[in-house]
MDAnalysis code that builds the backbone (N, CA, C; Angstrom):
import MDAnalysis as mda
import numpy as np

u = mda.Universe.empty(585, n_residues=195, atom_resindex=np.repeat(np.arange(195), 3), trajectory=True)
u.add_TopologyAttr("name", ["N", "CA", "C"] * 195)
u.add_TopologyAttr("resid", np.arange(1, 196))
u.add_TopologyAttr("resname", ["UNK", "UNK", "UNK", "UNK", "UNK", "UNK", "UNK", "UNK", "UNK", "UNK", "UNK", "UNK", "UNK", "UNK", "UNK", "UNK", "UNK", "UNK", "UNK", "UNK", "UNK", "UNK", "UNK", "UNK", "UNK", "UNK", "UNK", "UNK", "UNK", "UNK", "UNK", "UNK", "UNK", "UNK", "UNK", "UNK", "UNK", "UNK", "UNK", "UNK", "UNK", "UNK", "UNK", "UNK", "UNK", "UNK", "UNK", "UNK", "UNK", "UNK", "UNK", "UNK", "UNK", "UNK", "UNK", "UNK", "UNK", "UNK", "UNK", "UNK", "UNK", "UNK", "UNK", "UNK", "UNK", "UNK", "UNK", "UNK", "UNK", "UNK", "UNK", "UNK", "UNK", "UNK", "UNK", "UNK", "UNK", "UNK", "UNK", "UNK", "UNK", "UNK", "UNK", "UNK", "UNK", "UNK", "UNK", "UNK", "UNK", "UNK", "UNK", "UNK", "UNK", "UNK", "UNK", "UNK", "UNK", "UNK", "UNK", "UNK", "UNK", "UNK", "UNK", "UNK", "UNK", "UNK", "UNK", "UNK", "UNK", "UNK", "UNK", "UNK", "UNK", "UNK", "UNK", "UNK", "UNK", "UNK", "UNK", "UNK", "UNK", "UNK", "UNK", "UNK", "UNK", "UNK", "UNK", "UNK", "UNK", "UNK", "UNK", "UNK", "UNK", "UNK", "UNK", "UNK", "UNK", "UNK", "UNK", "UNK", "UNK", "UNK", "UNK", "UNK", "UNK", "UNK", "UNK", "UNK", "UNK", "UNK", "UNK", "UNK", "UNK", "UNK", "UNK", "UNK", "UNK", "UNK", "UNK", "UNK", "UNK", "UNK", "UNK", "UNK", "UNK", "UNK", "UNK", "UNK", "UNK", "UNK", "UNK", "UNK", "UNK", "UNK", "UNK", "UNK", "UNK", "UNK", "UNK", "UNK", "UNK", "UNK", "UNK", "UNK", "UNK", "UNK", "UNK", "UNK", "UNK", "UNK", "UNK", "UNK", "UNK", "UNK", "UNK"])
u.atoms.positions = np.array([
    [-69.821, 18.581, -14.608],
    [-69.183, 17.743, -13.628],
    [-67.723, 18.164, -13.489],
    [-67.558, 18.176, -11.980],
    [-66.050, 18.822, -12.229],
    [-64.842, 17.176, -11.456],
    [-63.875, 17.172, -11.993],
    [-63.131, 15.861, -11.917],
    [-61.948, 16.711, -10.805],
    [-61.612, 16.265, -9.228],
    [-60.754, 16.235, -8.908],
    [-59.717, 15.386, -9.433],
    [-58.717, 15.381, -9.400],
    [-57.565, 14.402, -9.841],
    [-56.308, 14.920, -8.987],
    [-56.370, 14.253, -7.736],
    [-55.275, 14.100, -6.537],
    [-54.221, 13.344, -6.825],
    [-53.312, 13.591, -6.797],
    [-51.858, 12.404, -6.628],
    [-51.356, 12.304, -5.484],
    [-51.231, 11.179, -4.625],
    [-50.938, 10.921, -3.522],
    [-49.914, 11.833, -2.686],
    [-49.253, 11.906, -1.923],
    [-48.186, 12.572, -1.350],
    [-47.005, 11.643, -1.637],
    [-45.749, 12.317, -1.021],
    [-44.406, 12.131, -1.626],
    [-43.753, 10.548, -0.339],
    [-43.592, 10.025, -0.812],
    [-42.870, 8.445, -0.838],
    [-41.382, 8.862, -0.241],
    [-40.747, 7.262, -0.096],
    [-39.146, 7.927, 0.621],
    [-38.750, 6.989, -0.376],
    [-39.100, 6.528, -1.880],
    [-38.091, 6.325, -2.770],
    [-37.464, 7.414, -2.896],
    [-36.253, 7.166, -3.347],
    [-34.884, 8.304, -3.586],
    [-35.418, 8.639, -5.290],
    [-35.176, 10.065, -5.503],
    [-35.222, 10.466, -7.072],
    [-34.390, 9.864, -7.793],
    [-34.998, 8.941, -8.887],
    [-34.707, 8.297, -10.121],
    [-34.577, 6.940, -9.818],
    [-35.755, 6.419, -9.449],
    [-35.901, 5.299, -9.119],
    [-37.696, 5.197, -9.638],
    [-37.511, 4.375, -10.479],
    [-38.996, 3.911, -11.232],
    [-39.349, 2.975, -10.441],
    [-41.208, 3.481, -10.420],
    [-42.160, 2.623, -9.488],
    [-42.948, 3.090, -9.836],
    [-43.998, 2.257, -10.250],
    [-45.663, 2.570, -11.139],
    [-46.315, 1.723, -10.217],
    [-46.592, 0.532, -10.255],
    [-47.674, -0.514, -9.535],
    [-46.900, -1.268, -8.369],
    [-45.798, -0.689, -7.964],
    [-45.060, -1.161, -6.584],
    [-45.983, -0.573, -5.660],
    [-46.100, -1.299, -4.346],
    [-47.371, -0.615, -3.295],
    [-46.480, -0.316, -2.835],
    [-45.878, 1.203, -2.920],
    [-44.952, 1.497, -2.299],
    [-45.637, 2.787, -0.854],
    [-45.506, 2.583, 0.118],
    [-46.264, 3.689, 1.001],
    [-45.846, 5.194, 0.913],
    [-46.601, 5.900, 1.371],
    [-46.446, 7.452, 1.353],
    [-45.732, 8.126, 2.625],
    [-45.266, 9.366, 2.570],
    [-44.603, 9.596, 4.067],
    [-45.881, 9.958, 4.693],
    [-46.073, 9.766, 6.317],
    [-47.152, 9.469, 6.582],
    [-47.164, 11.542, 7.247],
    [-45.979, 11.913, 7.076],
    [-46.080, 13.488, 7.340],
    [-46.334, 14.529, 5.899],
    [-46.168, 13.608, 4.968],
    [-46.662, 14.834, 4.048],
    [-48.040, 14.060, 3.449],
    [-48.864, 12.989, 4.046],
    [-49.796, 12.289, 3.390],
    [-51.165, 13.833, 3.984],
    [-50.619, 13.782, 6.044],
    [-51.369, 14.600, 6.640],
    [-51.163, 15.677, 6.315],
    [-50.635, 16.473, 5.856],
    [-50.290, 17.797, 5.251],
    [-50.646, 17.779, 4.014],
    [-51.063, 17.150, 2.795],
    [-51.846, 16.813, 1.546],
    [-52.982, 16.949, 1.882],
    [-53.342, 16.105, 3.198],
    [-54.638, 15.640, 3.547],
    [-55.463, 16.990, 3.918],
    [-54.853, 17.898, 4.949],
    [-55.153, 19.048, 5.312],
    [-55.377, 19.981, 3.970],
    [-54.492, 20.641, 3.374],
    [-54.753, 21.107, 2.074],
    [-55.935, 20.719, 1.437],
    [-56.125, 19.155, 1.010],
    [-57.289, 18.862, 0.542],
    [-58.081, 19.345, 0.617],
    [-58.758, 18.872, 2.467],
    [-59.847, 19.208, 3.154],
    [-60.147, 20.499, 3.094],
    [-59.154, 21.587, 2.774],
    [-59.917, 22.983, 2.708],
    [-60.328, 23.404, 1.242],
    [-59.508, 23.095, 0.688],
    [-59.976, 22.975, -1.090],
    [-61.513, 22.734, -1.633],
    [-61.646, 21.133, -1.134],
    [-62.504, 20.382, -1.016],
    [-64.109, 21.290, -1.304],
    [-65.113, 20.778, -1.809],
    [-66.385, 21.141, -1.737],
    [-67.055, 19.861, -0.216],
    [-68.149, 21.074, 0.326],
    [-68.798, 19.649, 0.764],
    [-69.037, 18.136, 0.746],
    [-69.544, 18.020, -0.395],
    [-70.590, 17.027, -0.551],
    [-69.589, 16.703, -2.213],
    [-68.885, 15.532, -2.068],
    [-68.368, 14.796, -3.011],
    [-68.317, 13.113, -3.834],
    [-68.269, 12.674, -4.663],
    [-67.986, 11.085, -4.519],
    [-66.927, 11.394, -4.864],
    [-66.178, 10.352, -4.493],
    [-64.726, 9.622, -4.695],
    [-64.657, 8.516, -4.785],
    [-63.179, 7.886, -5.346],
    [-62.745, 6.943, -6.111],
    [-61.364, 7.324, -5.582],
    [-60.447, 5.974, -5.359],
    [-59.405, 5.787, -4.904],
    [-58.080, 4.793, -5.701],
    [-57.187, 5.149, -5.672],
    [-56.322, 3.608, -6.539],
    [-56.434, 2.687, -5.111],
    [-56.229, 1.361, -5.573],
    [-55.994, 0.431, -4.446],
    [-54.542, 0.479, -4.345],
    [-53.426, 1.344, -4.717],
    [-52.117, 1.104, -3.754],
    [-52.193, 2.313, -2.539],
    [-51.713, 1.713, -1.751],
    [-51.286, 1.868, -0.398],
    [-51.109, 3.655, -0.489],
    [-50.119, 3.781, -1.206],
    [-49.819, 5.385, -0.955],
    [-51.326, 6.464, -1.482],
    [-51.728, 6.045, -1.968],
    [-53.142, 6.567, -2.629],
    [-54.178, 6.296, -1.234],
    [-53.939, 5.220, -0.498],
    [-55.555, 4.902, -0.056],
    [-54.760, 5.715, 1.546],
    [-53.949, 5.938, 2.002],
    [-53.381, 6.831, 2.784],
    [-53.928, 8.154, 2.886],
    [-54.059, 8.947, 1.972],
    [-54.747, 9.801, 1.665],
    [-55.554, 10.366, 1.782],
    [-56.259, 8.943, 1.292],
    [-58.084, 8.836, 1.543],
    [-58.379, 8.663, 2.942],
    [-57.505, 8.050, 3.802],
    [-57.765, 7.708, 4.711],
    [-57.349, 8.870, 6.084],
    [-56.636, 9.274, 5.912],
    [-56.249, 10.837, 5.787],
    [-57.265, 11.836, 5.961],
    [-57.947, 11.809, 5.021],
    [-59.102, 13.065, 4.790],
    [-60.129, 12.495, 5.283],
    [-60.606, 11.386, 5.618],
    [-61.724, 10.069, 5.875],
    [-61.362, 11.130, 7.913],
    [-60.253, 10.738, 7.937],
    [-59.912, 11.394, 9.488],
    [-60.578, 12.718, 9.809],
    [-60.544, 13.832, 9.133],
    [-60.393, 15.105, 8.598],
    [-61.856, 15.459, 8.635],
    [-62.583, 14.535, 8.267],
    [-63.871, 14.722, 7.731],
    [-64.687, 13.198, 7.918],
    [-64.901, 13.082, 9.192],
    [-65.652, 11.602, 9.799],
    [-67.220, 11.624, 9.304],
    [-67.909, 12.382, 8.355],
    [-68.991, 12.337, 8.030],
    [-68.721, 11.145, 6.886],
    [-67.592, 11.556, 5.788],
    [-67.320, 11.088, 4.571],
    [-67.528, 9.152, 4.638],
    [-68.344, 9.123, 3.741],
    [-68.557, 7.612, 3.837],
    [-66.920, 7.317, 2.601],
    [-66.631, 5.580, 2.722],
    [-65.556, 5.131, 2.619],
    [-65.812, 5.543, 0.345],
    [-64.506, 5.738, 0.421],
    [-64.335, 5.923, -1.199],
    [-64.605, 4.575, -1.838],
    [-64.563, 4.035, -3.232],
    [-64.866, 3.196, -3.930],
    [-63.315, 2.935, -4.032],
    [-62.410, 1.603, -3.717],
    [-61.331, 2.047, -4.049],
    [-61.793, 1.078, -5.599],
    [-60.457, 1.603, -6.548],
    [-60.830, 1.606, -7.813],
    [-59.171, 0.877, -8.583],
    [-58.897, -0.272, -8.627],
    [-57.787, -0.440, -9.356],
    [-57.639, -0.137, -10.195],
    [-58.661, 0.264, -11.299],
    [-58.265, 1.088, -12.791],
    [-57.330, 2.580, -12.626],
    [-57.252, 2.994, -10.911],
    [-56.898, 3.944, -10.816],
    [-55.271, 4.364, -10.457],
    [-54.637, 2.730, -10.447],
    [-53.589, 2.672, -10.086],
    [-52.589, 2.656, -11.287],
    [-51.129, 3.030, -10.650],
    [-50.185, 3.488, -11.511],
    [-49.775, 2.461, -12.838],
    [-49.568, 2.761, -13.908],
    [-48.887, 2.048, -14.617],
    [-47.667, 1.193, -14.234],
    [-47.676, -0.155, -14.823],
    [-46.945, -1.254, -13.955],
    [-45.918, -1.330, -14.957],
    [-44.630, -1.030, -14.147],
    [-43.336, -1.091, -14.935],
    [-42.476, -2.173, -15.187],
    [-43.260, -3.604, -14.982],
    [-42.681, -4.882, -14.535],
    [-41.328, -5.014, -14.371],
    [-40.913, -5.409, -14.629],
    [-38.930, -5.736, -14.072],
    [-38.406, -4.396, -14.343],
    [-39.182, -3.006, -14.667],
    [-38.298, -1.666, -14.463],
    [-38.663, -1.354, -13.195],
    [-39.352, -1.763, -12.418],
    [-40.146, -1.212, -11.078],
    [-38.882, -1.657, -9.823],
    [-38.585, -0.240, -9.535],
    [-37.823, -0.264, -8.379],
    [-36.228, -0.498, -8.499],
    [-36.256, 0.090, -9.823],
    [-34.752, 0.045, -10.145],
    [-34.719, 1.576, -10.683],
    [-33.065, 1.984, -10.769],
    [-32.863, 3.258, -11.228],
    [-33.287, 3.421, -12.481],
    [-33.517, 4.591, -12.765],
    [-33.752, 4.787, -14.520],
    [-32.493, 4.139, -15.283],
    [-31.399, 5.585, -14.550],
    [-30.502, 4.666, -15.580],
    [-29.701, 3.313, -15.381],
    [-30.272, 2.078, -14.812],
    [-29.932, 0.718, -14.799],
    [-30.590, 0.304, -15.835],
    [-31.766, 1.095, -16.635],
    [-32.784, 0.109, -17.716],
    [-32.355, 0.344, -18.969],
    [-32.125, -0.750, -19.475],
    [-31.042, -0.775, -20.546],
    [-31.319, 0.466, -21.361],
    [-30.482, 1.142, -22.441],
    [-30.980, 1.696, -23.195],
    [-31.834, 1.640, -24.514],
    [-31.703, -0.112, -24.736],
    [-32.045, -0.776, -25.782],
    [-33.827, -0.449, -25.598],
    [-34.379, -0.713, -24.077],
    [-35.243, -1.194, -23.673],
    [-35.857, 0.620, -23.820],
    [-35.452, 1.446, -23.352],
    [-35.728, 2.798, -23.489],
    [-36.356, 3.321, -24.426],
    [-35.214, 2.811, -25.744],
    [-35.723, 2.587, -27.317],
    [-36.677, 1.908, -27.736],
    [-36.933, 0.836, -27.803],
    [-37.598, 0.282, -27.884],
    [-39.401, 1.049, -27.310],
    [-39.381, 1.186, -26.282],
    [-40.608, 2.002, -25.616],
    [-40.764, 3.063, -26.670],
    [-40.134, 4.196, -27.000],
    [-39.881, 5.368, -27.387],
    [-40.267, 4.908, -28.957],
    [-40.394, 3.979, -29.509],
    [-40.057, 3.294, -30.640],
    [-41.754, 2.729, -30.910],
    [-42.423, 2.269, -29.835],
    [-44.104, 2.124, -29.763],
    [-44.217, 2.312, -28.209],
    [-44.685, 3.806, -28.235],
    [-45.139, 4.116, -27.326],
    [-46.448, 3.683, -26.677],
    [-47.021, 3.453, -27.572],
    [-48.727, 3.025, -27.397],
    [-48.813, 1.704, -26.823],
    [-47.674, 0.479, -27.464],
    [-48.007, -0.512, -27.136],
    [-46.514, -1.018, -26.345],
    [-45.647, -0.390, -26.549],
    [-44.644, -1.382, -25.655],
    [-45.068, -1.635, -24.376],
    [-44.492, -2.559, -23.441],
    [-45.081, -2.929, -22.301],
    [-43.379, -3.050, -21.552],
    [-43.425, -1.838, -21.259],
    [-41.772, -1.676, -19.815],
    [-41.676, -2.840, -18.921],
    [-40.694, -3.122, -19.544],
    [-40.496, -4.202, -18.162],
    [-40.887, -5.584, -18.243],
    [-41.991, -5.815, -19.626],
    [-43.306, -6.513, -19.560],
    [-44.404, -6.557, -18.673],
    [-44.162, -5.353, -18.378],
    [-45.479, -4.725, -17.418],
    [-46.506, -4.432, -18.417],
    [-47.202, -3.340, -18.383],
    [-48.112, -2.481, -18.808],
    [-48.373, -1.676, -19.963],
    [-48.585, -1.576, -21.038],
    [-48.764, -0.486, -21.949],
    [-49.360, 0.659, -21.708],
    [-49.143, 1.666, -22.352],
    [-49.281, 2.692, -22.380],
    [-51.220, 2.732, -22.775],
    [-51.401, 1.699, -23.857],
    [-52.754, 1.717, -24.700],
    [-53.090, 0.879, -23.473],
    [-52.717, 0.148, -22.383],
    [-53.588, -0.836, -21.304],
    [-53.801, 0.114, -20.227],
    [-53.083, 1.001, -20.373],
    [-53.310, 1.956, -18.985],
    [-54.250, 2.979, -19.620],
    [-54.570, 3.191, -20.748],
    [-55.236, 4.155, -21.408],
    [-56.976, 3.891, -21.311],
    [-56.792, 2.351, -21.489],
    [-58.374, 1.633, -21.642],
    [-59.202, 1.501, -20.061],
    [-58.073, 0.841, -19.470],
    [-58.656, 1.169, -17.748],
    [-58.913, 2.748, -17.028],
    [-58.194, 3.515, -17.604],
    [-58.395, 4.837, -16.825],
    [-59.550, 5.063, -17.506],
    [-59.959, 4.605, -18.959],
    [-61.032, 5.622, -19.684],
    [-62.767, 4.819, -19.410],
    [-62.238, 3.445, -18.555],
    [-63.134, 2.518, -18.091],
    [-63.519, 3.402, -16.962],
    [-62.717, 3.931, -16.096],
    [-62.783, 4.495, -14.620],
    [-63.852, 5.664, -14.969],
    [-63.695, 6.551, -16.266],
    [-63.903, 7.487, -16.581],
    [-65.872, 7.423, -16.939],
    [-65.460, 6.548, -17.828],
    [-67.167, 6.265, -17.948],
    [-67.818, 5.670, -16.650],
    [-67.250, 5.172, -15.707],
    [-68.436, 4.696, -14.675],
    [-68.409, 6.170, -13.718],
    [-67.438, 7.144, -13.992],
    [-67.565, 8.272, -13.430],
    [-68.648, 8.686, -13.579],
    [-68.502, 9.277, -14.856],
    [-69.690, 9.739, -16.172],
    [-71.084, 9.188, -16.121],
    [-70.962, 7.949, -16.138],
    [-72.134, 7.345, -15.617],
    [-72.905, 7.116, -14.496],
    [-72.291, 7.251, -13.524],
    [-72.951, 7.499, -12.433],
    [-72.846, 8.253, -11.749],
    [-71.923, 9.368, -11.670],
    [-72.072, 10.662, -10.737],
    [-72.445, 11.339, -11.370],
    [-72.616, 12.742, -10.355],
    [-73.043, 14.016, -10.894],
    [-72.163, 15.021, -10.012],
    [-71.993, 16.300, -9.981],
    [-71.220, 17.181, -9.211],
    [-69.705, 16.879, -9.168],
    [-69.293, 17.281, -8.149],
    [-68.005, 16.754, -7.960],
    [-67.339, 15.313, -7.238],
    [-66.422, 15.009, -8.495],
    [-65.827, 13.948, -8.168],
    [-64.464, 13.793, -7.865],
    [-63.858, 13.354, -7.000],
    [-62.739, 12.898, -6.861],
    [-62.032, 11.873, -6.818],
    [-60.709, 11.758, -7.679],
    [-59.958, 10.688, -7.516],
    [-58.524, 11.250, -6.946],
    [-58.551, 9.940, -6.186],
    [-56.936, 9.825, -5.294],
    [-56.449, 8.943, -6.039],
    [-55.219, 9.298, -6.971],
    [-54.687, 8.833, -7.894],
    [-52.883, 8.740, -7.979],
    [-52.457, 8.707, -9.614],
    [-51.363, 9.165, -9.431],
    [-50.828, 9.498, -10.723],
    [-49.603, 9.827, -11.245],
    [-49.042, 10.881, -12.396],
    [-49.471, 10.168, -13.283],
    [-49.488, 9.090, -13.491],
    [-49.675, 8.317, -15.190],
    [-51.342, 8.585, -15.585],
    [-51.711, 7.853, -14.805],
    [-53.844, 8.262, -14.258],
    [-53.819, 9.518, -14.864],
    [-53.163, 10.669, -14.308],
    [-53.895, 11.759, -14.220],
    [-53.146, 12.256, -15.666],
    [-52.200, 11.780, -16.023],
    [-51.431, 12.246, -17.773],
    [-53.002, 11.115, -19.031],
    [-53.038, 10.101, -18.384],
    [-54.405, 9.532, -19.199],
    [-55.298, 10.148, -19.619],
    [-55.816, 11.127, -18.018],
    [-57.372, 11.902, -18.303],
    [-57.002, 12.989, -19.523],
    [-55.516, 13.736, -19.147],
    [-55.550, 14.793, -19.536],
    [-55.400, 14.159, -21.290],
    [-54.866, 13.310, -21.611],
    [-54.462, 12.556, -22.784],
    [-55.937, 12.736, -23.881],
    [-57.051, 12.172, -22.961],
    [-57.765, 11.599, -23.570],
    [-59.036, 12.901, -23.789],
    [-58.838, 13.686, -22.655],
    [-59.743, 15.016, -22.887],
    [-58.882, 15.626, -23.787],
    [-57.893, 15.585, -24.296],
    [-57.274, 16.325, -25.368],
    [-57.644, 15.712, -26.630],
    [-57.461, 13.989, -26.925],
    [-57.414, 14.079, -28.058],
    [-58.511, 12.945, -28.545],
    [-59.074, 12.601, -27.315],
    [-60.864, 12.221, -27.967],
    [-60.489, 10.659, -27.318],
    [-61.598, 9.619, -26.820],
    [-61.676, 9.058, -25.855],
    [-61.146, 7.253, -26.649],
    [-61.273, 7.209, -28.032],
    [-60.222, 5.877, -28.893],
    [-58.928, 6.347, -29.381],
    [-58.114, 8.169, -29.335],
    [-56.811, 8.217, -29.397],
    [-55.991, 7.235, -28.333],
    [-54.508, 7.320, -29.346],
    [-53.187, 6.758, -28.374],
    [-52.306, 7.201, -29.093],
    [-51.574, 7.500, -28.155],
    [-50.489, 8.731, -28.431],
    [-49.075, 7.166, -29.353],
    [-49.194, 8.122, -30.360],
    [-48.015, 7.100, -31.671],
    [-46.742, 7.592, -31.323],
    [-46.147, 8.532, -30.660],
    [-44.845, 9.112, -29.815],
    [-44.753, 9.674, -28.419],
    [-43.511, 9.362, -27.848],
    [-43.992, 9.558, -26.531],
    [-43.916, 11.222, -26.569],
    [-43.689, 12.311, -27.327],
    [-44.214, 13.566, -27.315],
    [-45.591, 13.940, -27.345],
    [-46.112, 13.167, -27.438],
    [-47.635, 13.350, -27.714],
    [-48.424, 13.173, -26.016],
    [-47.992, 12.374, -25.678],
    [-47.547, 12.239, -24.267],
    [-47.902, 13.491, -22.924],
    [-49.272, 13.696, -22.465],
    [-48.937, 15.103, -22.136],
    [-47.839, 14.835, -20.683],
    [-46.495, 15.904, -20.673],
    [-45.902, 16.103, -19.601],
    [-46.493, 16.251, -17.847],
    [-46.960, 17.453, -17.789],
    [-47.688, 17.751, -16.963],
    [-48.512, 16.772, -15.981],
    [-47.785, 16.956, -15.097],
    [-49.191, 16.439, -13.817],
    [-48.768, 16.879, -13.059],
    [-49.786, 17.022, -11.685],
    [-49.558, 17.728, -10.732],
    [-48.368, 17.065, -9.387],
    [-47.980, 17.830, -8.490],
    [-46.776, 17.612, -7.618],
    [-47.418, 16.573, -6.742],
    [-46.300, 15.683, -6.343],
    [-46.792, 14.783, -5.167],
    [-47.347, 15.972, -4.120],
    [-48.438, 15.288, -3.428],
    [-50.008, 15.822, -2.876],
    [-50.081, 17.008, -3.202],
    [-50.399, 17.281, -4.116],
    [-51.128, 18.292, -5.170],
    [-52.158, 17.717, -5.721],
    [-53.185, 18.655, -6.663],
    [-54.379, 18.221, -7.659],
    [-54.421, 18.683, -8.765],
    [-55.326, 18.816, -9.545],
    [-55.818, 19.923, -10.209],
    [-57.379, 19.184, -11.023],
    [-57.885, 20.500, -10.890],
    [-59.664, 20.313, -11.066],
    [-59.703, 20.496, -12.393],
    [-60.535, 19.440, -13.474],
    [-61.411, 19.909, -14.493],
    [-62.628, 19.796, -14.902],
    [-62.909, 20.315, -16.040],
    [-64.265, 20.140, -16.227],
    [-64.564, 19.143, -16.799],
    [-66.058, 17.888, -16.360],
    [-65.578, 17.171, -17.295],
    [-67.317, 17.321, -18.590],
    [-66.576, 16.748, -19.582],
    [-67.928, 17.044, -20.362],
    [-69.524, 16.426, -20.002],
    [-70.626, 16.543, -20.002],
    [-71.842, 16.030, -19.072],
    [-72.005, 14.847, -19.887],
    [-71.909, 14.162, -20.738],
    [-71.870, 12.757, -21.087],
    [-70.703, 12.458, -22.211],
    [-70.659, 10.654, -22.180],
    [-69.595, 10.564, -22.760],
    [-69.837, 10.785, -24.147],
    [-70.861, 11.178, -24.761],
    [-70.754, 11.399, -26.247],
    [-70.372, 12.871, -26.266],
    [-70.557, 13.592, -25.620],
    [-69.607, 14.632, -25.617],
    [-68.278, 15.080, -25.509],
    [-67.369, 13.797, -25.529],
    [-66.282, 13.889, -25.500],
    [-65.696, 12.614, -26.340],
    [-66.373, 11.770, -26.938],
    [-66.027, 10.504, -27.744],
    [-65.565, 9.675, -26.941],
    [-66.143, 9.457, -25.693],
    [-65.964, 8.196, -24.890],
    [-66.360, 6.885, -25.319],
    [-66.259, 5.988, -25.604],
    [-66.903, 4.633, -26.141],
    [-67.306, 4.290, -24.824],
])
């Protein structure tokens, strides 16, 4: 099974401004220019899965244009960004440094903002993952975004009940606003220690 993992296109927040579960919209000129790219990438015959924020289902809706055969995606809230509660939509550096520490200090479980953990965003993406697993076959795609797609890669690295005890452990990497990148995923979840 091979796992698309899309991240929406690029937003008109200004750089260094945190937003995880803000429905913040996408520019609607680089959503169609993502969208295009996609569509040639793309295999035929796919399922998909969508986050329910706005800049994600743009996308979908986007390529839905592109390709009027495509029946509507599943949208999927497990697929949406980590929620930065009272850090969401403020500069980085306005968030205290105490609060920085603190995160950096339990990565797994602090909750930014009193938003979200790291281990709550870990359990929903790996929820998303098994109904993948479980019910598709071939290729799948999700219209997603950087935290989602640092989860998959998290959890195909270090087995499907890890959580990263520092935020180095943390993989960096994800792909560019409307960018992807394809993997393989293992053919059931005991092949990868999915619970």
């Amino acid at each position: 099974m091979r796992l698309w993992l899309v991240r929406h296109a690029a937003t008109a927040v200004p750089p260094g401004i945190c937003y995880g579960a803000s429905d913040i919209p996408a520019d609607p000129l680089a959503t169609a220019e993502a969208a295009r790219r996609l569509d040639a990438a793309l295999p035929e015959r796919f399922g998909w899965r969508v986050s329910s924020l706005s800049r994600a289902r743009q996308l979908a809706q986007a390529l839905q244009e592109r390709r009027p055969s495509l029946t509507a995606p599943a949208v999927d809230a497990d697929l949406s960004e980590l929620d930065f509660g009272t850090w969401e939509r403020r500069p980085w550096g306005d968030v205290p440094r105490t609060e920085l520490d603190a995160w950096a200090a339990d990565f797994a479980d602090y909750r930014p903002g009193g938003g979200e953990s790291v281990r709550m965003l870990l359990h929903r993406v790996r929820r998303a993952l098994r109904a993948t697993v479980a019910n598709d076959a071939g290729h799948q795609v999700w219209i997603t975004h950087a935290g989602v797609i640092r989860a998959v890669r998290y959890t195909l690295q270090w087995g499907g009940t890890a959580v990263p005890q520092v935020a180095e452990d943390w993989p960096r990497e994800a792909p560019a606003l409307g960018q992807w990148v394809c993997i393989e995923l293992p053919a059931t979840r005991e092949d990868w220690d999915l619970p």
